[in-house]
VOBA-743537 format. One record per residue (C-alpha): residue number from 1; x, y, z; residue in one letter. Coordinates in nm, 2 decimals. Example, Ala and Ser with C-alpha at 12.3 -4.5 7.8 and 13.67 -1.06 7.14 Angstrom:
<nodes>
<node 1; <1.23; -0.45; 0.78>; a>
<node 2; <1.37; -0.11; 0.71>; s>
</nodes>
This chain:
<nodes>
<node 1; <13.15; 4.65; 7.12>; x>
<node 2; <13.26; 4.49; 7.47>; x>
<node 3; <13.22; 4.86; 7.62>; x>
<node 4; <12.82; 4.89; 7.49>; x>
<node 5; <12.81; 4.53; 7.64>; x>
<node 6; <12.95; 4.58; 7.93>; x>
<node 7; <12.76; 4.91; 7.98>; x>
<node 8; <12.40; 4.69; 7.90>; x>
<node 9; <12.50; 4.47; 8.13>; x>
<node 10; <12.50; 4.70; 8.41>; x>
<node 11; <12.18; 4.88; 8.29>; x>
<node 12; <11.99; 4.52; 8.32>; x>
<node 13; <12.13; 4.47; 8.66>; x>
<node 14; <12.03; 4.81; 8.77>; x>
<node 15; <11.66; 4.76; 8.64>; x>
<node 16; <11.71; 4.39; 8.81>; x>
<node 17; <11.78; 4.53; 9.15>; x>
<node 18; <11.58; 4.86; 9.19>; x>
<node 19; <11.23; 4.84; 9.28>; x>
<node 20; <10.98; 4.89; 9.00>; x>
<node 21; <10.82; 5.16; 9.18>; x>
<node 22; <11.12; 5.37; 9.22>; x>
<node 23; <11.18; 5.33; 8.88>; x>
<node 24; <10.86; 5.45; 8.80>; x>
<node 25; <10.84; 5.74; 9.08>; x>
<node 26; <10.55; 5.61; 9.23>; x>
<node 27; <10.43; 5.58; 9.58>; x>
<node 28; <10.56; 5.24; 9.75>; x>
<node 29; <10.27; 5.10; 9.91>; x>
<node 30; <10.38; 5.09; 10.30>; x>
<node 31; <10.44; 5.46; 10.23>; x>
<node 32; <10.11; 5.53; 10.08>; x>
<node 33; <9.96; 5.31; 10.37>; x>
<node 34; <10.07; 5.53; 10.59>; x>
<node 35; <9.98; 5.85; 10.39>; x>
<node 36; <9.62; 5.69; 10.41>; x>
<node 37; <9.59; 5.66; 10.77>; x>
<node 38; <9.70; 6.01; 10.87>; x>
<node 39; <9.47; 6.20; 10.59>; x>
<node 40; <9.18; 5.99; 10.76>; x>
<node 41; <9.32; 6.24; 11.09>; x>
<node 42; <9.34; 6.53; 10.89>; x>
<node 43; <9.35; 6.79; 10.80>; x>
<node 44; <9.66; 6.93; 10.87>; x>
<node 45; <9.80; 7.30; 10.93>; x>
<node 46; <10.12; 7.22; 10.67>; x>
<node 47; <10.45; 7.38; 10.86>; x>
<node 48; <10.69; 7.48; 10.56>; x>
<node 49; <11.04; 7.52; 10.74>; x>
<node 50; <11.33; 7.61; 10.48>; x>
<node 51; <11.62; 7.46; 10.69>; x>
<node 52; <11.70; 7.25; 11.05>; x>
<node 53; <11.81; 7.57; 11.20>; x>
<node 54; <11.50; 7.73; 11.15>; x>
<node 55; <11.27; 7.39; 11.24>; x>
<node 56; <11.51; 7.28; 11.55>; x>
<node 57; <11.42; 7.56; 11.79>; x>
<node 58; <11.02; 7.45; 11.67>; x>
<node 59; <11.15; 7.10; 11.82>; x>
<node 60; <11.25; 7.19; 12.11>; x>
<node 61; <10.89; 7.41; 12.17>; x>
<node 62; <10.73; 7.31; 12.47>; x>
<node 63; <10.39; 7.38; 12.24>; x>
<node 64; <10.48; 7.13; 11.95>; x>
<node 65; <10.43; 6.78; 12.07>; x>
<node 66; <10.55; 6.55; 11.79>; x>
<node 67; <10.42; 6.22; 11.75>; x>
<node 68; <10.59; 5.90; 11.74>; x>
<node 69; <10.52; 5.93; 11.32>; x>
<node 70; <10.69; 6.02; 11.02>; x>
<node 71; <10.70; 5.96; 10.67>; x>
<node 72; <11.02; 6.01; 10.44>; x>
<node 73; <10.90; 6.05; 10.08>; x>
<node 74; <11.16; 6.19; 9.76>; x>
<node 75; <11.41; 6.34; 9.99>; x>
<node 76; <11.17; 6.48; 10.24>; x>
<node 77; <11.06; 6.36; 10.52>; x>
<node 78; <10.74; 6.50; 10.67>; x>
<node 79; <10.67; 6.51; 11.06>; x>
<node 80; <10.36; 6.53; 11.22>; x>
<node 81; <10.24; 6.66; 11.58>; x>
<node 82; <10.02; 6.94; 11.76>; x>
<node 83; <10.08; 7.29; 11.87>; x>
<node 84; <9.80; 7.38; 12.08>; x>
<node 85; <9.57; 7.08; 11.97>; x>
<node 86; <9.62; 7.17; 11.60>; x>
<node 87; <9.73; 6.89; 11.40>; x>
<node 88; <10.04; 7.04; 11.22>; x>
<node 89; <10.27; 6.87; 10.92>; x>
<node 90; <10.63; 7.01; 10.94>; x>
<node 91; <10.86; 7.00; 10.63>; x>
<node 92; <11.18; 7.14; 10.54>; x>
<node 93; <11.25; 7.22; 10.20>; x>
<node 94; <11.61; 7.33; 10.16>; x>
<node 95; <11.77; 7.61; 10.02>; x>
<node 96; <11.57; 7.81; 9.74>; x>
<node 97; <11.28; 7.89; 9.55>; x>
<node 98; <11.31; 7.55; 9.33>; x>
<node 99; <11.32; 7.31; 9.65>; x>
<node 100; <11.07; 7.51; 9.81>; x>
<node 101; <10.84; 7.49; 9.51>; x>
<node 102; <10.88; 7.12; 9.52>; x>
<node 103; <10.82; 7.08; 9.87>; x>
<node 104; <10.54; 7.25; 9.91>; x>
<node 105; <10.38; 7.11; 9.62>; x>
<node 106; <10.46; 6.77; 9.79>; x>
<node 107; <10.31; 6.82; 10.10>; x>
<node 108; <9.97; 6.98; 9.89>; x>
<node 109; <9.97; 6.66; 9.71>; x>
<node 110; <10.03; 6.40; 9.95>; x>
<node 111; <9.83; 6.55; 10.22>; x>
<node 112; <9.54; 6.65; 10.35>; x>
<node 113; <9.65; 7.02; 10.42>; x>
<node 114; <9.39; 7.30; 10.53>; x>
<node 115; <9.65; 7.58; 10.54>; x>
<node 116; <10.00; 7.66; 10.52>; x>
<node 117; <10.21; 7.85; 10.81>; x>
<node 118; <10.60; 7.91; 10.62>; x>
<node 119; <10.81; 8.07; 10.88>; x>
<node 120; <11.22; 8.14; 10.85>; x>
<node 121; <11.50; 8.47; 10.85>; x>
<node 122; <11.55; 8.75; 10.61>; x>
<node 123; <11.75; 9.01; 10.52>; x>
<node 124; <11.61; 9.34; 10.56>; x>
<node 125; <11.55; 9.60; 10.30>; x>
<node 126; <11.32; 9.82; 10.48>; x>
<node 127; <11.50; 10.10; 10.70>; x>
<node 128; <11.24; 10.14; 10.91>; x>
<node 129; <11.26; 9.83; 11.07>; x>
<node 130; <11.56; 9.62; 11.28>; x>
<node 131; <11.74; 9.33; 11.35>; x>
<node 132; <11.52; 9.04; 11.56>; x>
<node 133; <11.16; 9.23; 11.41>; x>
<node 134; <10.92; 8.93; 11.25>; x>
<node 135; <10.73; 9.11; 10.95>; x>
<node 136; <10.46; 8.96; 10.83>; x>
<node 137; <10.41; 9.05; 10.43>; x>
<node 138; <10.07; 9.09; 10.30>; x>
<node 139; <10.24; 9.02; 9.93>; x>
<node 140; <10.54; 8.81; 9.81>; x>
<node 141; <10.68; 8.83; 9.49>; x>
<node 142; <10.99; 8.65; 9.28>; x>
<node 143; <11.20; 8.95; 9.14>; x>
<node 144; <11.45; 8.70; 8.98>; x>
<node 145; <11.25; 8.62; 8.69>; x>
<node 146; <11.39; 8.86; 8.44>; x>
<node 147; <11.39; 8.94; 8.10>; x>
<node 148; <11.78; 9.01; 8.02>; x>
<node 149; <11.76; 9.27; 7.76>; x>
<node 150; <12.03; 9.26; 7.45>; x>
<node 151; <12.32; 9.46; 7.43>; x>
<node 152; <12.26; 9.76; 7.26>; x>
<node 153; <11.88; 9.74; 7.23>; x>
<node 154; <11.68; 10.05; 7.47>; x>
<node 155; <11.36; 10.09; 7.63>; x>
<node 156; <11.16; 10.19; 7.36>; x>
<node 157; <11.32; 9.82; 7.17>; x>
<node 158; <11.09; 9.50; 7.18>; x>
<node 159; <11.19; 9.23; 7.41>; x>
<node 160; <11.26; 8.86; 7.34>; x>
<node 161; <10.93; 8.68; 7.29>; x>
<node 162; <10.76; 9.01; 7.41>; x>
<node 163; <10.54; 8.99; 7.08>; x>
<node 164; <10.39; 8.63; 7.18>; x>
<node 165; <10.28; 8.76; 7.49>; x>
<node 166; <10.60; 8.59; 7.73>; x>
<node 167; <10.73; 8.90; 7.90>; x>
<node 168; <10.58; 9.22; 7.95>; x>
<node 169; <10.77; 9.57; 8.02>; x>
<node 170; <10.45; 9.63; 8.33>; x>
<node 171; <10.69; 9.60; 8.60>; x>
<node 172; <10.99; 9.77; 8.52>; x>
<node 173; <11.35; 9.71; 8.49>; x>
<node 174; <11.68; 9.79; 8.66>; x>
<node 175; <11.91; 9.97; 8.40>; x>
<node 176; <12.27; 9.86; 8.46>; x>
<node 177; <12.43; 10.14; 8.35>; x>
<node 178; <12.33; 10.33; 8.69>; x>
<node 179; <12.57; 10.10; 8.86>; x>
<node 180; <12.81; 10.03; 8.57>; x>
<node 181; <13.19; 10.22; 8.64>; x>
<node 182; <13.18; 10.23; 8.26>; x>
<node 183; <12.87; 10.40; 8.19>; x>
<node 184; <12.94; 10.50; 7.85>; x>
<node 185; <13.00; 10.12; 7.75>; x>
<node 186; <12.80; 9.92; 7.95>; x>
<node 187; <12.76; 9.54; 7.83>; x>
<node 188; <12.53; 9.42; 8.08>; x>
<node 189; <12.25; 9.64; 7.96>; x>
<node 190; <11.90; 9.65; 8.14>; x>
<node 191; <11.67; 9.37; 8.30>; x>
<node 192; <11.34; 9.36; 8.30>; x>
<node 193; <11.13; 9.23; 8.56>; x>
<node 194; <10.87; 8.98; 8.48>; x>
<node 195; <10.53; 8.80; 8.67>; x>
<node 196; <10.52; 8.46; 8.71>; x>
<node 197; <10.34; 8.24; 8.51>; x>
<node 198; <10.09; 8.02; 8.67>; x>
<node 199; <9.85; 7.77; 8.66>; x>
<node 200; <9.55; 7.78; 8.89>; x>
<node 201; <9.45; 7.46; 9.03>; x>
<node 202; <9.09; 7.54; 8.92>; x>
<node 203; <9.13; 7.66; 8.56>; x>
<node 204; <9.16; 7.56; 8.25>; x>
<node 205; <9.49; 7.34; 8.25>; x>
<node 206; <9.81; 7.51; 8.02>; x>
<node 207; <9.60; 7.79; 8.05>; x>
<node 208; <9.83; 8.01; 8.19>; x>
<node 209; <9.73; 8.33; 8.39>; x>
<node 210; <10.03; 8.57; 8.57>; x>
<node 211; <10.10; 8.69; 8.88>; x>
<node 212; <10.36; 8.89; 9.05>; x>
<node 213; <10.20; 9.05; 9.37>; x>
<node 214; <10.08; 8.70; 9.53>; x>
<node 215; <9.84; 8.81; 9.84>; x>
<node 216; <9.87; 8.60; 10.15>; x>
<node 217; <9.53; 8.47; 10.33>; x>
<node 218; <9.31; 8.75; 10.42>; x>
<node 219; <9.17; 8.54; 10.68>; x>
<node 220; <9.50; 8.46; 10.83>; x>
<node 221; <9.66; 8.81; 10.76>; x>
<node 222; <9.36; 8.99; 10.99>; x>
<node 223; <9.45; 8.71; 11.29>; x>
<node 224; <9.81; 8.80; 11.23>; x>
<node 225; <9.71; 9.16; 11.36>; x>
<node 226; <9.70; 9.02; 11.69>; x>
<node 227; <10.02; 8.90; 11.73>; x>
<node 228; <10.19; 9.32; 11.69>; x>
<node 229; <10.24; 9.32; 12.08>; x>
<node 230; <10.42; 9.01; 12.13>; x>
<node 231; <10.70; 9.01; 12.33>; x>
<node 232; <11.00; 8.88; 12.13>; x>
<node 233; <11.42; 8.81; 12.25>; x>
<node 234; <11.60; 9.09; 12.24>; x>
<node 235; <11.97; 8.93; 12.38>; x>
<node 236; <12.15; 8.69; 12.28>; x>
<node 237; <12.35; 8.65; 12.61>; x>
<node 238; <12.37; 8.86; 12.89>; x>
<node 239; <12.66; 9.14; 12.68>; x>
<node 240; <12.53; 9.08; 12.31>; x>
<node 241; <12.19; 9.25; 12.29>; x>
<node 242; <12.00; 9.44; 12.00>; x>
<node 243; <11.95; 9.83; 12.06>; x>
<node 244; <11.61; 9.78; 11.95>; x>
<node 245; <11.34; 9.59; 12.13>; x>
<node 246; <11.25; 9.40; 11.85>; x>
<node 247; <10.85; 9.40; 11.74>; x>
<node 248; <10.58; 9.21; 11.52>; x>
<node 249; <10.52; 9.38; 11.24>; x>
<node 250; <10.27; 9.33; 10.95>; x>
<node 251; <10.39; 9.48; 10.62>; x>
<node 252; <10.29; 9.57; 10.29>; x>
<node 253; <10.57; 9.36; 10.12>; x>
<node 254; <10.80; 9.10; 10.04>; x>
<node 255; <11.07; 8.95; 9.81>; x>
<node 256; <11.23; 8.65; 9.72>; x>
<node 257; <11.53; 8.54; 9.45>; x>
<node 258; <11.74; 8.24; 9.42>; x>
<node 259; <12.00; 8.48; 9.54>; x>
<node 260; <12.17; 8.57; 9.91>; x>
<node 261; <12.13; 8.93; 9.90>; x>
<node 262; <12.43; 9.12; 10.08>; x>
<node 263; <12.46; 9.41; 9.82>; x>
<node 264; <12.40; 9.76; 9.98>; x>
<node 265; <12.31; 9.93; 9.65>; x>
<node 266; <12.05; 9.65; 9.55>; x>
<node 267; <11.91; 9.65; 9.89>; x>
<node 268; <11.85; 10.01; 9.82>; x>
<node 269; <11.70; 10.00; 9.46>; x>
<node 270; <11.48; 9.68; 9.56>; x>
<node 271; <11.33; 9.91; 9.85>; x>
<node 272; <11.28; 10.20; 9.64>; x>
<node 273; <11.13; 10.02; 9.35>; x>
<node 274; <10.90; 9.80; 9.55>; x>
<node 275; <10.87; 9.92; 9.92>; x>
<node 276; <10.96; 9.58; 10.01>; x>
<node 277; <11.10; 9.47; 10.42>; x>
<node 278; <11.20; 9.08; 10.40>; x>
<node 279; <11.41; 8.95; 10.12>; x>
<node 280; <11.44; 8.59; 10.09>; x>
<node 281; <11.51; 8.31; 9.92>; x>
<node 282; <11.20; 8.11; 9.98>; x>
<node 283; <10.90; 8.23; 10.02>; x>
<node 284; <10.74; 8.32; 9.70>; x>
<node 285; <10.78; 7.98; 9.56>; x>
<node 286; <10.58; 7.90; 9.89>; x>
<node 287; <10.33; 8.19; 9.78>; x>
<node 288; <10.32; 8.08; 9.45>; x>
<node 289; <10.25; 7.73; 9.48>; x>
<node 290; <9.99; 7.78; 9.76>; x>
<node 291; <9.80; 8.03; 9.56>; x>
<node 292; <9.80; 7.78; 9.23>; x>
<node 293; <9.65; 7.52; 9.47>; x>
<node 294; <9.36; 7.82; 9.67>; x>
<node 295; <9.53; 7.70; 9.97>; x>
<node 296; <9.58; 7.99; 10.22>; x>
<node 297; <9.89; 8.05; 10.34>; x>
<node 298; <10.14; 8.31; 10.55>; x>
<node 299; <10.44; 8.35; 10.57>; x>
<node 300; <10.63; 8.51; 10.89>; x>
<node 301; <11.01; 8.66; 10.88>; x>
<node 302; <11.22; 8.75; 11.15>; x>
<node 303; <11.47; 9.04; 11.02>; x>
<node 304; <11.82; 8.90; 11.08>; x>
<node 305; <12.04; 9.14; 10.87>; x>
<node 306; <12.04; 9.45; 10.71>; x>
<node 307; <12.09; 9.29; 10.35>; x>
<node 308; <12.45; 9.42; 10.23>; x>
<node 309; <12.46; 9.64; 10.57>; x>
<node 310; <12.70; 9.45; 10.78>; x>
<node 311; <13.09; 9.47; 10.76>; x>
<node 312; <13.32; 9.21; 10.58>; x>
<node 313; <13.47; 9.16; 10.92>; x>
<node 314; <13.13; 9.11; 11.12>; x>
<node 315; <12.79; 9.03; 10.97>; x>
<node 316; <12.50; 9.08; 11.15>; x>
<node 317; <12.34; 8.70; 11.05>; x>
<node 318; <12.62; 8.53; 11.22>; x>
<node 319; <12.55; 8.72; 11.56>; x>
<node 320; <12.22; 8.76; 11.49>; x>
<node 321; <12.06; 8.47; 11.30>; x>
<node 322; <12.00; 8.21; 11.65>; x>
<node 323; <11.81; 8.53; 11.79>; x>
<node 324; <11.59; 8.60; 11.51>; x>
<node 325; <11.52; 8.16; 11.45>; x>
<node 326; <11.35; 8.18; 11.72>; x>
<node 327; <11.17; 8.48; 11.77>; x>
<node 328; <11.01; 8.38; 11.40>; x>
<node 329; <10.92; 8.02; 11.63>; x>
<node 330; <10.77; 8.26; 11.88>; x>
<node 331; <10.53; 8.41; 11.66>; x>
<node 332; <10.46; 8.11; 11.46>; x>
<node 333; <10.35; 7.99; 11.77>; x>
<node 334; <10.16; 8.19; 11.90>; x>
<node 335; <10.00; 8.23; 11.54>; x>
<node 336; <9.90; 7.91; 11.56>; x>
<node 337; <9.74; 7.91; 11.93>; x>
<node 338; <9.50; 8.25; 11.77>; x>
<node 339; <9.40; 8.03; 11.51>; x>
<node 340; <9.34; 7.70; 11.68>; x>
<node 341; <9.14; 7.92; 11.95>; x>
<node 342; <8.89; 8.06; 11.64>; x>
<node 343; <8.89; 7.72; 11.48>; x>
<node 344; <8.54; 7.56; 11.62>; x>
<node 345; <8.59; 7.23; 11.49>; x>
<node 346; <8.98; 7.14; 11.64>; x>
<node 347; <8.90; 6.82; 11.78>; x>
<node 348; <9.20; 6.79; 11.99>; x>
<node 349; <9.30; 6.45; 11.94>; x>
<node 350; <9.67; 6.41; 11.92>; x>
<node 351; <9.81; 6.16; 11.61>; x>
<node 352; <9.91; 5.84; 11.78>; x>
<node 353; <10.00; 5.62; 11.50>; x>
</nodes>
């Protein structure tokens, strides 16, 4: 009895001493003061970074002038400036598809956002392409959302919750057994891949549609175009250089998983299946969340390791990761300055507050 006591006691003084609207989750008001005054400046070309050593070399752009502004709100703080007169939000989300779901959804939410520019590294699945090349996807998809078949059952066999219309057997599956040393017993069966489920800002709420090729902005792909002769690093000190110039690419497609891919064989079968170049860990949830809300978005990836192609004593990322930060910065960029050029209404007024 003197525990529960004891253990109500401290619950009282917890809900003494925390502010109600913490409590709650709500906006406290000098924050949402603040949200009001730079929406009335808006909108904003949304900057959706996934860590600081991808955003610092934006930073230290001589294009990105920051203001003296910026708002910290549920473990993200949001910083506002102008590349080239456009009025630009930067966020970083940190590692993942579940924090970069919930950042981007954020930033949608809070702010008046026009667009979305998401911008990192990736491993590279595409042999055609190099270390320090920015590929620019026209599709993203999530291939971690799986249906995990049971032991024992075979293609032909229904899958979980397949008969209420949950998963479907459209996109495939990787069969196990084709990389199993014990073929004839193989435990961990087949996977099936799956769409997402989502829920379109303008439909009918629970509602729920599916997606699992999610197309980037048409507008923003075509300006893109214009960005395939930029001149990107190729060294990353006057001994350690690439032996491919790198280049700006546009490509058919990417992926993304809650998982650091550095696994030669699923490199390999994720290429063959899907003829995808980036692999992330990031950028669908960006895709996804954008294309719930019809906001257009891109998403640019500068190729710093063959996924699964380096050697346990020297992997490419760890040379070549500063190298490829910043030639996705370049592009972004640059990006940026095409679409602030076409953009007849940029006022050019830089955010003072």
């Amino acid at each position: 009895m003197a525990t529960l006591n004891l253990f109500l006691s401290v619950i009282f003084i917890f809900l003494t001493i925390i502010p109600h609207h913490i409590i709650n989750g709500e906006i406290p008001e000098k924050t949402q003061s603040l949200i009001n005054k730079v929406n009335k400046k808006g909108p904003y070309l949304g900057l959706v970074i996934p860590n600081l050593f991808e955003m610092n070399p934006l930073l230290q752009h001589p294009s990105y002038k920051p203001s003296n502004l910026t708002i910290d709100f549920s473990g993200r703080r949001f910083r506002f400036g102008t590349i080239s007169e456009e009025k630009v939000i930067l966020v970083m989300t940190g590692l993942a598809m579940i924090n970069a779901g919930i950042t981007t959804q954020l930033l949608l939410n809070l702010f008046n956002v026009k667009g979305v520019v998401h911008y990192g590294i990736a491993g590279n699945a595409n042999p055609s392409l190099n270390i320090g090349d920015v590929v620019i996807p026209h599709y993203w998809s999530h291939t971690a959302l799986w249906n995990w078949q049971r032991y024992g059952d075979g293609e032909e066999d229904l899958l979980s919750l397949e008969a209420n219309g949950d998963y479907t057997r459209e996109i495939g599956y990787i069969k196990f057994a084709d990389y199993s040393t014990n073929v004839s017993d193989n435990l961990l069966n087949n996977v099936w891949y799956q769409p997402e489920e989502i829920f379109p800002v303008d439909g009918t709420p629970e509602e729920r549609q599916h997606a699992f090729w999610v197309p980037v902005d048409s507008n923003y792909f075509n300006i893109s175009k214009k960005l395939q002769d930029l001149k990107l690093e190729n060294c990353i000190n006057s001994t350690t250089c690439l032996s491919n110039p790198p280049k700006v690419t546009r490509t058919s497609r990417g992926t993304s998983a809650s998982i650091f891919l550095d696994n030669a064989a699923y490199r390999d079968f994720l290429y063959k299946k899907f003829k995808v170049s980036p692999v992330d860990m990031e950028s669908a949830a960006v895709a996804l969340i954008c294309f719930q809300q019809r906001v257009p978005f891109i998403t640019f990836r500068a190729l710093s390791d063959l996924a699964g192609g380096g050697s346990s004593g020297s992997n490419e990322a760890d040379i070549f990761a500063p190298l490829a930060a910043n030639n996705s910065v370049t592009v972004v960029v640059e990006f940026i300055k095409l679409l602030s050029g076409l953009n007849a209404q940029v006022s050019g007024d830089v955010l003072l507050v």
